[in-house]
C-alpha positions as CSV (number, residue, x, y, z in Angstrom):
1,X,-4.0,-139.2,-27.7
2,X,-1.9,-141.8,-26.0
3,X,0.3,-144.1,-27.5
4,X,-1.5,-147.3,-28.5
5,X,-5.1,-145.3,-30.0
6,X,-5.4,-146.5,-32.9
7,X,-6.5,-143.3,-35.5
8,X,-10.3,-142.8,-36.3
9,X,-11.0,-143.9,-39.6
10,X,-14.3,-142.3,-40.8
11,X,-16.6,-145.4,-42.6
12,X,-19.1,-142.5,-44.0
13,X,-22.3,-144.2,-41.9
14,X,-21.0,-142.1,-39.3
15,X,-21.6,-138.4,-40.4
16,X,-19.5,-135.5,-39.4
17,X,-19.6,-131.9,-39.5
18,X,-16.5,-129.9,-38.5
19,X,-17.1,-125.9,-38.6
20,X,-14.8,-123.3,-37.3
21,X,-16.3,-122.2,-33.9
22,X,-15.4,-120.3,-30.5
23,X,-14.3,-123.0,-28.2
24,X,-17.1,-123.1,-25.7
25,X,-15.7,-124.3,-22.3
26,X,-18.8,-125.0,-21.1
27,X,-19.2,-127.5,-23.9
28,X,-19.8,-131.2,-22.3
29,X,-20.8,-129.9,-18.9
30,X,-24.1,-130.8,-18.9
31,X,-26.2,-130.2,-15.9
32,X,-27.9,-133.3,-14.5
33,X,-31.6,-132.2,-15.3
34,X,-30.7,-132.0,-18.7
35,X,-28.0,-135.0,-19.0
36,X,-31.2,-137.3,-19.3
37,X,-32.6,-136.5,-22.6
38,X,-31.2,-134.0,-24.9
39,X,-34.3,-132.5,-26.8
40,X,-34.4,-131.8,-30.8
41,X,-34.7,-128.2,-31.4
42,X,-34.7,-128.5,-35.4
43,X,-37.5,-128.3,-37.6
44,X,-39.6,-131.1,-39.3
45,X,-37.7,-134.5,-39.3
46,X,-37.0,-135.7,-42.6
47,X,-35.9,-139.7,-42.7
48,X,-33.4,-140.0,-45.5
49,X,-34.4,-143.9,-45.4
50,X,-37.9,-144.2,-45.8
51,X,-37.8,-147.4,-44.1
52,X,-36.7,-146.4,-41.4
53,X,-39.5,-145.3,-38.3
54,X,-38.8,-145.4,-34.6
55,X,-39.4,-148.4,-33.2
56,X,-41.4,-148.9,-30.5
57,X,-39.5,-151.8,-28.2
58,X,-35.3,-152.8,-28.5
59,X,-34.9,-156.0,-27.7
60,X,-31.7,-155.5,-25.2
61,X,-28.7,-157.1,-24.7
62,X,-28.3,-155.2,-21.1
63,X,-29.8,-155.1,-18.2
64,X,-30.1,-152.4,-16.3
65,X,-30.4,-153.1,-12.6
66,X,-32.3,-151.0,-10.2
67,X,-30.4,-148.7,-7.4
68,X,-27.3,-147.0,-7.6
69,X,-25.3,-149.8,-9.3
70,X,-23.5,-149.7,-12.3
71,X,-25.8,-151.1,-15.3
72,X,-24.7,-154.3,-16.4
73,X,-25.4,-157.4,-19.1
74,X,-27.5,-160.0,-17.7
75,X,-26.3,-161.9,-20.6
76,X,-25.9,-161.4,-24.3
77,X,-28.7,-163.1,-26.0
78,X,-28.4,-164.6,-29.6
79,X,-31.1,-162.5,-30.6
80,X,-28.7,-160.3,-32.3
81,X,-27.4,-162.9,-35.1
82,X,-23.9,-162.2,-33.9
83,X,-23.7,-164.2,-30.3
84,X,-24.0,-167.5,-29.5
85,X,-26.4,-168.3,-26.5
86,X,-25.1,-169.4,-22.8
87,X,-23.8,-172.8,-22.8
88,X,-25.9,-173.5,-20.1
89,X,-28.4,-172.5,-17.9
90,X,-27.0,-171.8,-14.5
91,X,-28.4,-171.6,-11.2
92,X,-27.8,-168.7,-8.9
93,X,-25.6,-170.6,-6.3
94,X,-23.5,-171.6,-9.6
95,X,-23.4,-168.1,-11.0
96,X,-19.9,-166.5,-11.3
97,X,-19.2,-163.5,-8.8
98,X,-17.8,-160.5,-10.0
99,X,-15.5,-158.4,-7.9
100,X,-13.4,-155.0,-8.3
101,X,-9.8,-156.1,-9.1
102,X,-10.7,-159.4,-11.0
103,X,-9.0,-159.7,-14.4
104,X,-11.1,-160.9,-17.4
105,X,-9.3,-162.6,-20.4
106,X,-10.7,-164.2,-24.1
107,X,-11.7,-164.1,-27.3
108,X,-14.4,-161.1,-27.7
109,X,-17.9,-161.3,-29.2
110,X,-20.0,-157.9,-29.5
111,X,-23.5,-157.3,-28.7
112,X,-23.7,-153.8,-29.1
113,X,-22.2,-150.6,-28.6
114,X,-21.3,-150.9,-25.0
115,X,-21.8,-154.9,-24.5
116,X,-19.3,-157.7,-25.2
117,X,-18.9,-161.7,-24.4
118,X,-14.6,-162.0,-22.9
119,X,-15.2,-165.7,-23.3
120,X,-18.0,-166.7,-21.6
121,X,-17.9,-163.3,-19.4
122,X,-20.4,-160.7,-20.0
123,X,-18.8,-157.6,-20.2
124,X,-20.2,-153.8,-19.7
125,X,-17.9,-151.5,-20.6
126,X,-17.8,-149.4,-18.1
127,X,-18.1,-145.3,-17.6
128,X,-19.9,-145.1,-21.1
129,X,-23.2,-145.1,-22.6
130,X,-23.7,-146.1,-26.5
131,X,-27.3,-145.9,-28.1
132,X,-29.2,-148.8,-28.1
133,X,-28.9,-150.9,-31.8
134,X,-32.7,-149.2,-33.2
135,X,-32.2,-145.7,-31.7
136,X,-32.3,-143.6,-34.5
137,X,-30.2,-140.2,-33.7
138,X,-30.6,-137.1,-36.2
139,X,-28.2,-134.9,-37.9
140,X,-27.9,-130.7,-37.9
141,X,-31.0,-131.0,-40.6
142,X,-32.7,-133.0,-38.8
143,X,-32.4,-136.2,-41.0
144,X,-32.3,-139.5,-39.0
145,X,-29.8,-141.8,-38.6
146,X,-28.6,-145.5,-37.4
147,X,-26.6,-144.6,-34.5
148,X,-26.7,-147.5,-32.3
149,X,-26.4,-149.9,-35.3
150,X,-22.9,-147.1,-36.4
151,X,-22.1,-147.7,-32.2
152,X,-21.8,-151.6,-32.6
153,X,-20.2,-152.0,-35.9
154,X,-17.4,-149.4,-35.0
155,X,-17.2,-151.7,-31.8
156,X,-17.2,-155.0,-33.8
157,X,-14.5,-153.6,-36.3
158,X,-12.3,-152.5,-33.0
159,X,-12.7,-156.1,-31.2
160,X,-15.0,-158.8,-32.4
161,X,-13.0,-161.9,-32.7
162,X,-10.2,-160.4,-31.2
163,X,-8.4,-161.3,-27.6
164,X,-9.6,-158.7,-24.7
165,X,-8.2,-157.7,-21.4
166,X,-10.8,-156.6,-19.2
167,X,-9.9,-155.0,-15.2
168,X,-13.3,-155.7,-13.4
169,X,-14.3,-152.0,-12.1
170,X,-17.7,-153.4,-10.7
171,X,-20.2,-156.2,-10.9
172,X,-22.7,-155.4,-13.1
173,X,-26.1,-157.6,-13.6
174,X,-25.0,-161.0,-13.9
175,X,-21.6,-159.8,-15.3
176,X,-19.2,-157.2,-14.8
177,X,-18.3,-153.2,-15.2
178,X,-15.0,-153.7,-17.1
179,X,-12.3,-151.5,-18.4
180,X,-11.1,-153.5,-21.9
181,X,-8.5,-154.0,-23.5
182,X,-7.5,-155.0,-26.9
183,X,-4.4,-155.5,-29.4
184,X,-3.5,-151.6,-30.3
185,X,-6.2,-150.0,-28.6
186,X,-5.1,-149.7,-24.7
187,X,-9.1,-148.7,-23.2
188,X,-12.2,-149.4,-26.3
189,X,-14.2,-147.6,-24.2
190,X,-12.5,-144.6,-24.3
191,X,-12.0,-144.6,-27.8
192,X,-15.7,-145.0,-28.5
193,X,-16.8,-141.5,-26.6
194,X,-13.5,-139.9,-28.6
195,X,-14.9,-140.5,-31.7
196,X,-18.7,-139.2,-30.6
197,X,-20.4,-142.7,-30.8
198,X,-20.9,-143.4,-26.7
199,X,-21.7,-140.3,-24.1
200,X,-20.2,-140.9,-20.5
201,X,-21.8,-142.0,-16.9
202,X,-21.2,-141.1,-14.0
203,X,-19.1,-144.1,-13.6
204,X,-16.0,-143.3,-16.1
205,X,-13.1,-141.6,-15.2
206,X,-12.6,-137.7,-15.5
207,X,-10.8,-138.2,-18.7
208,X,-13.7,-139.5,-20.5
209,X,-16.0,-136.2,-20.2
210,X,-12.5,-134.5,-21.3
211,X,-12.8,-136.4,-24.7
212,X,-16.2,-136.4,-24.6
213,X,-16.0,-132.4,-24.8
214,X,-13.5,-132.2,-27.7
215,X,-15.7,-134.9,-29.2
216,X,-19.0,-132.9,-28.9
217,X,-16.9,-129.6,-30.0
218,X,-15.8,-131.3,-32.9
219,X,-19.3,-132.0,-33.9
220,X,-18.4,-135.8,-34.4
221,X,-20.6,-138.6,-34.1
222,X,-23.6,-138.0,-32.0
223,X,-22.4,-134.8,-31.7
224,X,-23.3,-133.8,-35.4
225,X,-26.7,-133.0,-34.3
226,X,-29.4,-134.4,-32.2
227,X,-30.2,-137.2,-29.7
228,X,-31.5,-138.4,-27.1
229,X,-29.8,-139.8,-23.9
230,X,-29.0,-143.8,-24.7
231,X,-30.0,-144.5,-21.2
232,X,-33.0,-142.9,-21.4
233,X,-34.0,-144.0,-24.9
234,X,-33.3,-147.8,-23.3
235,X,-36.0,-146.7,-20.2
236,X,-38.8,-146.2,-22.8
237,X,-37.7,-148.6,-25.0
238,X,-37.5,-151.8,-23.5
């Protein structure tokens, strides 16, 4: 771990199962057929919360663009309670351009697992995929939990409020692919697939599906058990 992490502290919403194993060096390596969805292969699904049932539609705070670009926040709405909404409505002559190299400073406001307002700049963070706030994931029993809501607070408590750096990798949407920045934590992004709650793209860096292995041999997170692909969950869930 690099100087500046900051150590995970478990909250107990996230659950963890640690067992003594063979280290698999195939662990991580997931083919691209099967990178899309990862299937449940345990019995019946019990829902410790009897509340809670898969829901239908998310109401996203990304979008997604078509093509081989780097999905991105159009803008984060103030549908999640948490943001407030653009100060105005722009027209796409005034719209800001985003640009590999650009530097993206302010105070940060989270939208979810993988989305952030750097001032008034969207932000994506980019190489890394967190489940959307309703996906439900499921643990080695097959109980069901809040993973995307687990996602977003763990990124709130790491940056909400707080002053972000951001590098611009790519424009993303109407914002920008960013690597982030914050007081003691030198790339959020990172930190988020080391502790199991965001899977990588094909946009991060080869460190990323390092961390991402230890994370999934560790059983942390996600990793505890079952779920499915974040992106693809957001395809058939929009």
């Amino acid at each position: 771990m690099e100087p500046g992490y900051t150590a995970y502290q478990n909250s107990g919403d996230v659950p963890t199962l640690n067992l003594p194993q063979q280290y698999d060096p195939t662990i991580g390596q997931v083919s691209q057929a099967a990178s899309t969805e990862i299937i449940r292969s345990q019995g019946q699904t019990q829902v410790s919360d009897p509340s809670v049932t898969p829901v239908a539609q998310e109401q996203s705070n990304t979008a997604i663009p078509a093509a081989e670009t780097e999905p991105g926040p159009k803008s984060l709405a103030s549908s999640t309670g948490s943001l407030p909404l653009q100060p105005t409505q722009t027209t796409r002559s005034d719209k800001k351009r985003y640009a590999k190299g650009m530097v993206l400073e302010g105070k940060v406001h989270v939208g979810d697992g993988h989305s952030l307002l750097v001032g008034e700049d969207p932000v994506r963070l980019n190489g890394i995929e967190a489940p959307g706030l309703k996906q439900l994931c499921f643990s080695a029993n097959g109980t069901a939990w809040r993973c995307g809501q687990a996602a977003g607070s763990r990124l709130k408590t790491l940056a909400e409020g707080k002053k972000a750096i951001c590098h611009v990798d790519a424009p993303a949407g109407e914002g920008a692919a960013a690597t982030c920045t914050v007081q003691g934590i030198s790339d959020v992004g990172r930190l988020l697939v080391e502790e199991g709650l965001a899977v990588t793209n094909r946009y991060g860096p080869s460190v990323y599906s390092i961390v991402q292995s230890q994370a999934r041999h560790d059983k942390i997170g996600l990793w505890v058990g079952t779920f499915q692909s974040p992106a693809e969950w957001r395809k058939k869930n929009r």
